[in-house]
C-alpha positions in Angstrom: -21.5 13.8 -32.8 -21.2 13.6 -29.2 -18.3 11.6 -27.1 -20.7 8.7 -26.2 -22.5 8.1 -29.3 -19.3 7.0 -31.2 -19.0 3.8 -29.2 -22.6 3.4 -27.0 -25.4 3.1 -29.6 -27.3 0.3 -27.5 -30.4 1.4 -25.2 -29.7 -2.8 -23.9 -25.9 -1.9 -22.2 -25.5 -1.8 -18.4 -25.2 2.2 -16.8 -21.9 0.3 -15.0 -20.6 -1.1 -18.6 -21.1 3.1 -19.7 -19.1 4.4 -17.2 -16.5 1.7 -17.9 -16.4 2.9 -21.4 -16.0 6.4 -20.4 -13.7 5.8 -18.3 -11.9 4.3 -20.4 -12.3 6.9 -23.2 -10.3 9.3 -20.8 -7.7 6.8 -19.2 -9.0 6.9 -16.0 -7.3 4.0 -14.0 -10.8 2.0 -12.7 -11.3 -1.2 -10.9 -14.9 -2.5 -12.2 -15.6 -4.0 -8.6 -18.8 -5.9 -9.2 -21.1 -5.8 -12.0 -23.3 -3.1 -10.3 -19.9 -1.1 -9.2 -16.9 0.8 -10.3 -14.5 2.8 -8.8 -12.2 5.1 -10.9 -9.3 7.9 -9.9 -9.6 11.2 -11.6 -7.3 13.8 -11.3 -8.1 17.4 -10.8 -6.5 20.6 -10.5 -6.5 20.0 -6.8 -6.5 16.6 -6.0 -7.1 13.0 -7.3 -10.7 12.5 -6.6 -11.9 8.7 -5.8 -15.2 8.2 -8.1 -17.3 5.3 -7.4 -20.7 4.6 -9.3 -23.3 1.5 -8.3 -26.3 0.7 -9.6 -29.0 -0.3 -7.5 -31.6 -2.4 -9.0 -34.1 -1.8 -6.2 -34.6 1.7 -6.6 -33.4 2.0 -9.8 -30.6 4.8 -9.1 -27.3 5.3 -10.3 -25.5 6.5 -7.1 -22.4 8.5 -7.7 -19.8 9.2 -4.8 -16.8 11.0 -5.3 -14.2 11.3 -2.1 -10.9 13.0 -1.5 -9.2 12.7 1.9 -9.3 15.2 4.2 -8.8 15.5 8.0 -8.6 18.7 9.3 -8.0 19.9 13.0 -10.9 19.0 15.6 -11.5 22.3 17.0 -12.4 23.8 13.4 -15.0 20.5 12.9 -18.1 23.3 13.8 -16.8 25.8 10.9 -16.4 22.7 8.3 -20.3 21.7 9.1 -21.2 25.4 8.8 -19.5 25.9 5.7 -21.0 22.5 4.3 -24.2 23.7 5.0 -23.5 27.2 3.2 -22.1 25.2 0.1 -25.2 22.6 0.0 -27.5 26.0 -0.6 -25.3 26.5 -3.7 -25.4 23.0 -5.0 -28.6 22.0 -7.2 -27.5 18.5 -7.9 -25.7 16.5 -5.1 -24.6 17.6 -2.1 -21.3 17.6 -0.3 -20.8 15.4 3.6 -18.2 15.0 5.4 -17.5 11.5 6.7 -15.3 11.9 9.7 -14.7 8.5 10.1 -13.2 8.0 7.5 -12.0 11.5 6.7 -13.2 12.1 4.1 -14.9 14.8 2.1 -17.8 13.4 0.3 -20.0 14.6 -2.7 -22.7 12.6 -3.5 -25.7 12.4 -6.4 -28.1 9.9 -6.9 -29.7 9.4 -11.0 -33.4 8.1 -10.8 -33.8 6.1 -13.5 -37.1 4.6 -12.1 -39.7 3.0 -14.4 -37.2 1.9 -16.9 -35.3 4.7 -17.8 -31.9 4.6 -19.4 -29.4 6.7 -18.7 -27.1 7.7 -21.9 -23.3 8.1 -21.9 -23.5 12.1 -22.3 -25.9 12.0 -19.1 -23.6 9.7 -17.0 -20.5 11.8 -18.4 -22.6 15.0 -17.5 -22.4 13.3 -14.1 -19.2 12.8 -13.4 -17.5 15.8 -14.5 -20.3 17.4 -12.3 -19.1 16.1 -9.6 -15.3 16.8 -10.1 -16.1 20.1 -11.1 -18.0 21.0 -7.9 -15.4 18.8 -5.6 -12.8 21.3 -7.6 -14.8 24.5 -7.2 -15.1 24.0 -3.3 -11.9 22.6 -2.4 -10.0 25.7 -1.7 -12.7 26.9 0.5 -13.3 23.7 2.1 -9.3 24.3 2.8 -9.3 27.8 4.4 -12.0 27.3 6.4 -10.3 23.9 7.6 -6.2 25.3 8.2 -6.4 28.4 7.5 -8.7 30.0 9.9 -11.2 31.4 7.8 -15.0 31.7 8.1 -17.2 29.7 6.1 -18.5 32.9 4.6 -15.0 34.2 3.7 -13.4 30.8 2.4 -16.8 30.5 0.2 -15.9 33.9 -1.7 -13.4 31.5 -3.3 -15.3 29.4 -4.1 -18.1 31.8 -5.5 -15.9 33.9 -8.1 -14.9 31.1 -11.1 -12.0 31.5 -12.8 -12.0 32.1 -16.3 -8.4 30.6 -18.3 -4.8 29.7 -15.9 -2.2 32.1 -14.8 
């Protein structure tokens, strides 16, 4: 049986009020904003990731954007947007921005649920780990390319080899 279907068996319940359930499921500390928005923290190997999820009722998408800070030096701003570019070629779902701004690394995914879909709790849990998983993978290459002077195709070798088990 999977995780979801031991407490969401209802088509009827809110995507929001699934990813409050999951969240809660893990122990995620999460701050149900509004009652199309929530915002959890979930750690990673690397970081604490910032996960916020809002459903939007006129397109019918359940947008997903996870953020860690991030403000590296000015003059290696041109090798960050290069190696975002080369990452976004590897990604097939979402895609990774940096909001400079703010400072902040961003990856963002969008579910269409048009026509009256329904997403289930395996698909939004799919989702998140998705995107901590691929914030995860490309952190240390975001990193070197950032402080420590290396080029996007070099710090992205990192990022390409996964690691199988912990040292």
């Amino acid at each position: 049986m999977a995780m979801s279907e031991t407490y969401l068996d209802s088509d009827d319940l809110h995507p929001i009020d699934i990813v409050e359930h999951i969240a809660e499921h893990y122990e995620w500390e999460f701050d149900r904003i509004a009652d199309d928005q929530i915002a959890m923290a979930v750690e990673g190997q690397w970081k604490s990731y910032s996960v916020t999820l809002a459903w939007s009722n006129y397109d019918e998408t359940l947008k997903l954007v996870c953020t860690y800070e991030m403000d590296p030096p000015s003059e290696r701003m041109g090798e960050l947007y290069e190696a975002l570019k080369e990452v976004n070629d590897q990604c097939w779902a979402g895609a990774f921005t940096y909001w400079a701004d703010q400072k902040l690394m961003v990856y963002r995914y969008g579910l269409v649920l048009a026509g009256g879909g329904t997403a289930t709790g395996d698909q939004i849990n799919t989702l998140i780990n998705a995107a901590v998983l691929s914030a995860e993978r490309y952190y240390p290459a975001f990193q070197l390319v950032g402080w420590g002077s290396k080029t996007p195709q070099e710090a992205l070798q990192v990022a390409i080899a996964e690691a199988y088990g912990r040292a």
